[in-house]
C-alpha positions in Angstrom: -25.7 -23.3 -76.5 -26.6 -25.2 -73.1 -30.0 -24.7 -71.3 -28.5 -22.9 -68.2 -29.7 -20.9 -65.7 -27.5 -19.1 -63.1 -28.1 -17.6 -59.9 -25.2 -15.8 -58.4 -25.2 -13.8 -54.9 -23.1 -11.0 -53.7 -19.6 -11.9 -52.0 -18.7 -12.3 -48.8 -17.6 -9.7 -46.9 -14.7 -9.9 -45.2 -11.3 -11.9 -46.2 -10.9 -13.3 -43.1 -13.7 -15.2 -43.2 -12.3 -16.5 -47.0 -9.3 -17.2 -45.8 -10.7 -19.4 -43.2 -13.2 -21.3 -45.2 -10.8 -22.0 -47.8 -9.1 -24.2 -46.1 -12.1 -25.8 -44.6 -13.3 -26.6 -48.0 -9.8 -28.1 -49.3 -9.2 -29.9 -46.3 -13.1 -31.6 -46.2 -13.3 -33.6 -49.5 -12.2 -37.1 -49.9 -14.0 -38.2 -52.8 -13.6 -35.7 -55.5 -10.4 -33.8 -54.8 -10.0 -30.1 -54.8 -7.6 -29.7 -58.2 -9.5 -28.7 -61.9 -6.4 -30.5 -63.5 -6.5 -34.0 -64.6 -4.1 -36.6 -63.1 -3.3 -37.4 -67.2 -4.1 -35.8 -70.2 -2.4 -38.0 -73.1 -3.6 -41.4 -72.8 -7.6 -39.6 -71.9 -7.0 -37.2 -74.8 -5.8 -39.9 -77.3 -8.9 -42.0 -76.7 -11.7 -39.8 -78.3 -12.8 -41.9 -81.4 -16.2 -43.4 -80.8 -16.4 -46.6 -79.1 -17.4 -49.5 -81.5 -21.2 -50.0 -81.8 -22.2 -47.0 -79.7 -24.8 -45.1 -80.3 -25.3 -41.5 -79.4 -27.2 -41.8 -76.6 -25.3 -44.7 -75.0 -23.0 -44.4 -72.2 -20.9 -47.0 -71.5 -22.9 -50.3 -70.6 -25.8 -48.0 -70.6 -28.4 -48.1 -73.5 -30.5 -44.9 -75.0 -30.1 -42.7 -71.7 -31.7 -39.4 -73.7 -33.9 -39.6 -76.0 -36.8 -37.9 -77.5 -40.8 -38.8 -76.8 -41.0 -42.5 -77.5 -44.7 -42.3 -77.8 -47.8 -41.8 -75.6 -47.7 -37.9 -76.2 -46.1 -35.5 -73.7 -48.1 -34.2 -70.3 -47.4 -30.4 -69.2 -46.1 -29.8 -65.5 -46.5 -33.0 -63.6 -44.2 -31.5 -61.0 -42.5 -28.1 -59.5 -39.9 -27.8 -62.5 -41.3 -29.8 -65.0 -42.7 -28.2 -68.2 -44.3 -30.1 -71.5 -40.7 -29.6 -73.0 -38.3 -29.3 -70.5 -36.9 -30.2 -66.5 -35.4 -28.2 -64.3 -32.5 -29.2 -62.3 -30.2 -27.7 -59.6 -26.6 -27.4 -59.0 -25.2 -26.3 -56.0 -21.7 -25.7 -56.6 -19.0 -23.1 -54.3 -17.8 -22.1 -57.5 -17.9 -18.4 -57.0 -15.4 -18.7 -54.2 -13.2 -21.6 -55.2 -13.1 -20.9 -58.9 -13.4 -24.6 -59.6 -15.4 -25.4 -62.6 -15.6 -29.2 -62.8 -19.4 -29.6 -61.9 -20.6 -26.8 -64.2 -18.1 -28.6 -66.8 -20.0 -31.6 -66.2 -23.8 -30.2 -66.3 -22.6 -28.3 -69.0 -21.0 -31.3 -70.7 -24.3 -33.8 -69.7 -27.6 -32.0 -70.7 -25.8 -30.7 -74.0 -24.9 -34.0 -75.0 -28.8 -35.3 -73.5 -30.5 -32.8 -75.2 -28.5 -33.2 -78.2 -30.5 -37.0 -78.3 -33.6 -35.4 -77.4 -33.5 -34.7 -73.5 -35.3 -36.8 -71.3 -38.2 -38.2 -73.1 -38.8 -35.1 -75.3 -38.3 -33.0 -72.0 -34.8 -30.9 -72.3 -32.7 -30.5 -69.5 -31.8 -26.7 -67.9 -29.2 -26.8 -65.7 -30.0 -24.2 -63.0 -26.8 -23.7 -61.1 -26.8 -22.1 -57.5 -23.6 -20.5 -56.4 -23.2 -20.9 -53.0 -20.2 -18.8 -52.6 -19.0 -21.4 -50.2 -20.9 -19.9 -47.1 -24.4 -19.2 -48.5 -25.3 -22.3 -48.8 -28.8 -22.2 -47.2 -30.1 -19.4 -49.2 -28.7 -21.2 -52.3 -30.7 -24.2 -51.0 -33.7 -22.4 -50.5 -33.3 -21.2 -54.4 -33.2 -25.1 -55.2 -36.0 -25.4 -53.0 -38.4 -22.7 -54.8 -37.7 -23.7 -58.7 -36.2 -27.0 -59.4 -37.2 -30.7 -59.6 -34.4 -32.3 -58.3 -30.5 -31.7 -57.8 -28.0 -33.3 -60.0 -24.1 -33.4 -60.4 -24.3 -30.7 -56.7 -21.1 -30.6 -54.1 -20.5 -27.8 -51.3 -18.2 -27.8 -48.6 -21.1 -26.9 -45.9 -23.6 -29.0 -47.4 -24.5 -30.5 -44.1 -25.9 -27.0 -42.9 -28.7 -27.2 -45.9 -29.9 -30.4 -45.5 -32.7 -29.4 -43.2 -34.0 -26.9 -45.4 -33.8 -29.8 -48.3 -35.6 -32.5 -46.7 -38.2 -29.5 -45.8 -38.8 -29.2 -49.3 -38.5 -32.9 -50.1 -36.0 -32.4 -52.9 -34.1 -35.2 -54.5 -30.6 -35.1 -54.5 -28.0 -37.0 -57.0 -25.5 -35.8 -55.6 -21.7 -35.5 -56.8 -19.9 -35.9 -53.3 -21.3 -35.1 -50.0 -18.9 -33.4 -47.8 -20.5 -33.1 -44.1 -21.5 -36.1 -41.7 -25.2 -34.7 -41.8 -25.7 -34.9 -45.6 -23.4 -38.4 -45.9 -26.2 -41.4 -46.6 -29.1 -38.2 -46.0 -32.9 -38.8 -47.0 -33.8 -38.5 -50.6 -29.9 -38.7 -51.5 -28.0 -40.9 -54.3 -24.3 -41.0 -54.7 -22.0 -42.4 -57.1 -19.9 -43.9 -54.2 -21.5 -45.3 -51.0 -20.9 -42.7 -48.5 -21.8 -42.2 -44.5 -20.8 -41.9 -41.2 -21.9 -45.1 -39.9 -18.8 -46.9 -41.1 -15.8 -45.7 -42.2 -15.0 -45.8 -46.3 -11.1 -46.7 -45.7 -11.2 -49.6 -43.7 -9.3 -51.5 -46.6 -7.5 -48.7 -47.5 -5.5 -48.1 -44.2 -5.3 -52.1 -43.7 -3.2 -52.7 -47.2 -1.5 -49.4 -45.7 -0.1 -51.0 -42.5 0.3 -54.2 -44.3 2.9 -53.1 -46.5 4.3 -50.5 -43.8 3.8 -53.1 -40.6 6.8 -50.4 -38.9 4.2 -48.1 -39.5 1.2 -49.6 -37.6 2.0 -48.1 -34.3 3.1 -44.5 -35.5 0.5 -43.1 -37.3 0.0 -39.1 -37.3 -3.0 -37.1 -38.7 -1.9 -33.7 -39.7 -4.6 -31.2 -40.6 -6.3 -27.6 -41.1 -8.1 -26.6 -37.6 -11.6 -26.7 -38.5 -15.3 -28.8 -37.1 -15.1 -30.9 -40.6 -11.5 -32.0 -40.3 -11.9 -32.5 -36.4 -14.5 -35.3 -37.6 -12.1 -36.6 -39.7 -9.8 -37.0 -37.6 -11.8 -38.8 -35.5 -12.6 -41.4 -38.1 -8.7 -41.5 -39.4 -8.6 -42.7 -35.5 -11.1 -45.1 -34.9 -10.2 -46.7 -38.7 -6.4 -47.4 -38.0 -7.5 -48.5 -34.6 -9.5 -51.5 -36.3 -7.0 -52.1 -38.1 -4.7 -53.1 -36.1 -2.7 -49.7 -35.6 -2.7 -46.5 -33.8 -3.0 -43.0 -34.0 0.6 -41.7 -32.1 0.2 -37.9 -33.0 -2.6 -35.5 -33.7 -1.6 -32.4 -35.4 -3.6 -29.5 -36.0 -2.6 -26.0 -38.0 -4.3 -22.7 -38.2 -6.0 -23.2 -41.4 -5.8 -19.0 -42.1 -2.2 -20.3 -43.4 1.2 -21.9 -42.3 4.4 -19.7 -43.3 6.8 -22.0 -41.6 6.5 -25.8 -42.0 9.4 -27.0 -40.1 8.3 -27.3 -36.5 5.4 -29.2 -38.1 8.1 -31.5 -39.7 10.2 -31.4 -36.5 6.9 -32.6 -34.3 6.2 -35.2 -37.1 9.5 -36.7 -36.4 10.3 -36.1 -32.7 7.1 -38.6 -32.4 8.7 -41.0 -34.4 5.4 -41.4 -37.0 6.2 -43.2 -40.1 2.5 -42.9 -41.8 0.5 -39.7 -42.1 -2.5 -38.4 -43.2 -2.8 -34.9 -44.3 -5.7 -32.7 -45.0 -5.6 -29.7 -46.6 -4.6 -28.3 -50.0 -1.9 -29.5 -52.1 0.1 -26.7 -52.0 0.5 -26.6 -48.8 0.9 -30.6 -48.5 3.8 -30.1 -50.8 5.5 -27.3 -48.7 5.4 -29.7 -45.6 6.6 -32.6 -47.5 9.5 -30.2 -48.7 10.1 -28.9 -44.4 10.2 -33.0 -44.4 12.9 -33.2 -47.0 14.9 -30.8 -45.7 15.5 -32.2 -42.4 15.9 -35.0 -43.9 13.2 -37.1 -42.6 11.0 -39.7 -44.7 7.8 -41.2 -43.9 6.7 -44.9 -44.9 4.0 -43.5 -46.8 1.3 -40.1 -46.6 -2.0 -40.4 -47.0 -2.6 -37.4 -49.5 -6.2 -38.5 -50.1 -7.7 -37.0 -53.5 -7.4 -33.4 -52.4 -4.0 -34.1 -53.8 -5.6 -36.7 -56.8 -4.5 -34.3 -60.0 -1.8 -32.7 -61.9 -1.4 -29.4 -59.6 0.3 -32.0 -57.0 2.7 -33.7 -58.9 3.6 -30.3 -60.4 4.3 -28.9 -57.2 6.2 -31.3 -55.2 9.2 -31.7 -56.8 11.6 -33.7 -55.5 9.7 -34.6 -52.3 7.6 -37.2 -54.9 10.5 -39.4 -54.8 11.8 -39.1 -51.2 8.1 -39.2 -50.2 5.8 -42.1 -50.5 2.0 -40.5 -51.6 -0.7 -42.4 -51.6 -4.6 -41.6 -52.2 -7.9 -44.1 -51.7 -10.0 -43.6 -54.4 -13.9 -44.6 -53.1 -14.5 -47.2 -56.2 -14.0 -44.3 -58.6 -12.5 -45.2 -62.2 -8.5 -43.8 -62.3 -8.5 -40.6 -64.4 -5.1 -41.9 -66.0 -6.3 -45.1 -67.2 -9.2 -43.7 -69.1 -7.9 -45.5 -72.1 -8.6 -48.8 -70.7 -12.3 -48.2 -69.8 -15.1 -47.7 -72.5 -17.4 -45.3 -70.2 -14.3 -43.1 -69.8 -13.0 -42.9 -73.2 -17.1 -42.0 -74.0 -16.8 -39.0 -71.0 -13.3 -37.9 -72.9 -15.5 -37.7 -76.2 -18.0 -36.1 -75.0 -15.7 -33.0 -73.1 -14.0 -32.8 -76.0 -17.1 -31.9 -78.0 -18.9 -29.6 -75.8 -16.5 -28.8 -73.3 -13.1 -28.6 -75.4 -9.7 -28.2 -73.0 -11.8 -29.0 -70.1 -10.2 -31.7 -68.1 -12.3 -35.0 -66.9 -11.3 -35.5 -63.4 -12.3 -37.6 -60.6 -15.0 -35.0 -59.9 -16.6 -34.9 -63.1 -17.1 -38.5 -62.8 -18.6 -38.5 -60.1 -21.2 -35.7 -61.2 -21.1 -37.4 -64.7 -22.3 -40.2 -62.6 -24.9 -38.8 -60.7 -26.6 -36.7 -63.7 -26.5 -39.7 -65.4 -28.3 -42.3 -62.8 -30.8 -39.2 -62.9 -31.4 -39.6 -66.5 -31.9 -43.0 -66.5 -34.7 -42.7 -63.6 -36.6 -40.0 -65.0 -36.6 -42.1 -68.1 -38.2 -44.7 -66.7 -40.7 -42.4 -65.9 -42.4 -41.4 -69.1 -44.4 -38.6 -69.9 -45.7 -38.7 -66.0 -42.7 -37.5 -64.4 -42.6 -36.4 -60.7 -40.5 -36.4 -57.8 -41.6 -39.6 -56.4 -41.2 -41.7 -59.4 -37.8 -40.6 -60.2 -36.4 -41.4 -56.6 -38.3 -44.5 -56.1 -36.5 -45.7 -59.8 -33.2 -44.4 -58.6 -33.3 -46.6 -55.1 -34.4 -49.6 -57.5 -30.2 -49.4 -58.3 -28.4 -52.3 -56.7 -25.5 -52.5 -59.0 -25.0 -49.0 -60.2 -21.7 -49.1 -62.2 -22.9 -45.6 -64.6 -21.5 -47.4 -67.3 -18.5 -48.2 -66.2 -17.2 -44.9 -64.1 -17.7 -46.6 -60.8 -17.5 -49.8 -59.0 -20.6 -51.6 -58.2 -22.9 -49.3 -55.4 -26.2 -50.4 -54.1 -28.7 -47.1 -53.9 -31.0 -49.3 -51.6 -28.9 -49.2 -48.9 -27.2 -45.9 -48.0 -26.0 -46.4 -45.3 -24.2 -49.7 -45.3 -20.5 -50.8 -45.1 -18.6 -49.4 -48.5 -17.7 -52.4 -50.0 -14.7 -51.3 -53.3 -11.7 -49.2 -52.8 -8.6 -48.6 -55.2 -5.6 -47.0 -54.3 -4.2 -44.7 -56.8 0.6 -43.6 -55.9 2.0 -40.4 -57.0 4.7 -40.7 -58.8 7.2 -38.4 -60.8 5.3 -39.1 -64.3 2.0 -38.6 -62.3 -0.8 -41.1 -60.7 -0.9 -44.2 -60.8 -2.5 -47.7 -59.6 0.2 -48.5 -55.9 2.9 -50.7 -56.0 1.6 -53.4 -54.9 -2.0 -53.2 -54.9 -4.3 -56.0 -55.7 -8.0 -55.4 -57.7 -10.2 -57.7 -57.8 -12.8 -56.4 -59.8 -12.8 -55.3 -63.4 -8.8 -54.8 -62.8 -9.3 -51.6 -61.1 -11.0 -52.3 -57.4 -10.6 -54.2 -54.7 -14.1 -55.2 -53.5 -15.7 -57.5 -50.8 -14.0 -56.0 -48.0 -14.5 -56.6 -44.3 -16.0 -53.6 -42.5 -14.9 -52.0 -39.3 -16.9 -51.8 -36.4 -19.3 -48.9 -36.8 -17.9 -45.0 -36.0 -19.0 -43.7 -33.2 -19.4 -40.0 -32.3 -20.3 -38.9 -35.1 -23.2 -36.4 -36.7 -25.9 -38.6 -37.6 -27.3 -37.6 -41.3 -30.2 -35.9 -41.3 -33.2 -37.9 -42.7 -36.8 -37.5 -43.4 -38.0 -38.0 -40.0 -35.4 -35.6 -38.5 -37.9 -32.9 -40.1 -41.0 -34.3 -39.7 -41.2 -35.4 -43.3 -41.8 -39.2 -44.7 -41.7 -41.0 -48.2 -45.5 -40.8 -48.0 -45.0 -37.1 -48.3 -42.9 -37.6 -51.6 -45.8 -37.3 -54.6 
């Protein structure tokens, strides 16, 4: 059984504010997506036999992550959530409104398998999951705050709001995918992806974009849910295709309580003659737009459906739009779900859901979690039996060239807040995802890497750091 520990909160109120918020949430993730399906199943699922000279506790092109006391004996609590036997470490997750699973699948999935080897030096992991129900976020913070050692494998749409009371507590975070300007590149944060709002993370991506579209350079729309996350991302979608060459000829917002009637959206798209488009918000409702699209018979050079459309649930839905529609997605140096055959770290994270998470899908989520719980694992390691806050972060920001194994292109932990450097576009297609038409990796066949960066945003929500709360490294014992 795993070493969980839930705390769950009462519901929200009233539906209005759900209905509201749910679309906020859909429409604010770029990284991650917002479907629990997997863009593939068969070639992920027939890829489970153990990699060739792997150990159990190797992940990837990472050696012995878990693994029991090595020697020197075992201290008792050198920290707030750190026993003689075991760590405690948070999740914040929205899962009690949105349902979605994939970052309890992957705690779940992670400190089985670790404490399986024998946890983290001898310690065993105890994954202490904090529901947020999407708008409690603070108080799940502050719950963090009072019991865990660090956070691990986390993601909530209104992260930003609990970054304050974080820093407060000087709480590492190894977080999944950080949604809001303030947490993007925060103090005491690592990532799987490099991710702020200094520079924008699809420089490259919108530049191949109006490359292979040129028509589409100076008719570019952004199309999205009305809401103070997807106002900022609209601003970036803006000042991105403006360094690149093109321009923003339509801004489109919707009430993002719901849409029963796509067409004059379709009708507005077209009367401004834009031939690219960006979209945020859920897939279902990308699909009913792109259908309004089809049956006025209007086609787009290409959509940008970003990963909120990165799974299954998309391609189900959209029919016949898939071929009369070009969809595209920028994956932020993430591994392709549906090539998981062709990479040793992903055919190890298919294994290892199929033992202790059977049916679960891996998805571009759990990666990133998978990645973030497991660059914690290999800091705390490093620690021994003197394990505190301090020495796990400093290790972590020691990670120039963090690939966890093989799920990710290269990131440097040092330097948050610097230019992303890999990208890899991902096309929908009737049979499902895939690498575009047309794209060019390279690194390790998957990425393109070593990309210019844009000039830096502007206007936006500086993340909060240390000194935003009066805090320093100093503080961090």
């Amino acid at each position: 059984m795993p070493l969980t520990r839930v705390t769950t909160r009462a519901a929200i109120g009233t539906a209005a504010v759900l209905s509201v918020t749910a679309a906020l949430a859909a429409g604010c993730g770029r990284a991650g997506g917002g479907t629990t399906s997997s863009p593939t199943s068969s070639s992920a699922a027939s890829s489970t036999s153990s990699a060739a000279g792997t150990s159990a506790g190797d992940f990837g092109t990472l050696s012995d992550i878990c693994h029991g006391n090595t020697g020197g004996g075992t201290k008792g609590g050198t920290d707030q959530g750190v026993t003689a036997s075991s760590i405690e470490v948070g999740v914040l997750s929205d899962y009690g409104y949105t349902k979605d699973p994939q970052l309890l699948n992957a705690a779940t999935v992670f400190t089985d398998w670790c404490n399986a080897q024998g946890g983290i030096d001898g310690r065993k992991l105890v994954a202490d999951i904090h529901d947020t129900e999407l708008m409690e976020v603070v108080s799940a913070m502050s719950k963090a705050c009072a019991s865990d050692f660090v956070l691990a494998g986390s993601s909530a749409a209104l992260d930003g709001l609990a970054v304050d009371a974080r820093l407060k507590c000087l709480l590492p975070d190894f977080d999944a995918e950080p949604i809001m300007p303030q947490n993007q590149g925060s103090g005491l944060q690592i990532t799987p992806y490099t991710s702020n709002s200094v520079y924008s993370p699809y420089v490259g991506y919108y530049k191949w974009l109006l490359q292979k579209y040129p028509d589409s350079a100076d008719h570019v729309g952004v199309l999205f849910g009305q809401s103070v996350i997807t106002d900022v991302d609209d601003s970036m979608v803006e000042q991105t295709v403006a360094d690149d060459g093109g321009k923003v000829a339509y801004n489109g917002s919707f009430p993002i309580s719901g849409v029963t009637n796509w067409t004059p959206y379709a009708e507005a798209v077209k009367a401004k003659g834009i031939k690219g488009l960006t979209f945020y918000d859920t897939p279902q409702t990308l699909a009913a737009f792109e259908q309004a699209l089809d049956n006025i018979g209007y086609h787009l050079d290409w959509i940008d459906a970003n990963t909120n459309a990165y799974g299954t649930d998309f391609i189900q839905i959209d029919g016949k739009a898939l071929t009369d529609q070009r969809n595209y997605a920028d994956l932020p140096g993430i591994y392709p779900v549906e090539k998981a055959a062709a990479n040793p770290a992903m055919t190890r994270l298919v294994q290892l859901f199929h033992q202790y998470a059977p049916g679960q899908p891996v998805t571009l989520m759990v990666e990133e979690a998978f990645s973030a719980w497991l660059i914690f694992a290999q800091s705390a390691g490093t620690c021994g039996a003197d394990l505190t806050r301090s020495c796990v972060y400093n290790a972590a920001v020691k990670q120039t060239d963090w690939t966890a194994g093989g799920l990710t292109a290269p990131v440097d932990e040092a330097t948050p807040l610097s230019a992303p450097e890999c990208f890899d576009i991902e096309q929908a297609t009737a049979s499902g995802w895939e690498p575009a038409v047309g794209f060019t990796a390279n690194t390790d066949g998957v990425y393109s890497c070593g990309q210019e960066p844009a000039d830096k945003l502007t206007g936006m929500p500086a993340a909060t750091q240390l000194s935003t709360v009066g805090e320093s490294l100093s503080d961090l014992k």
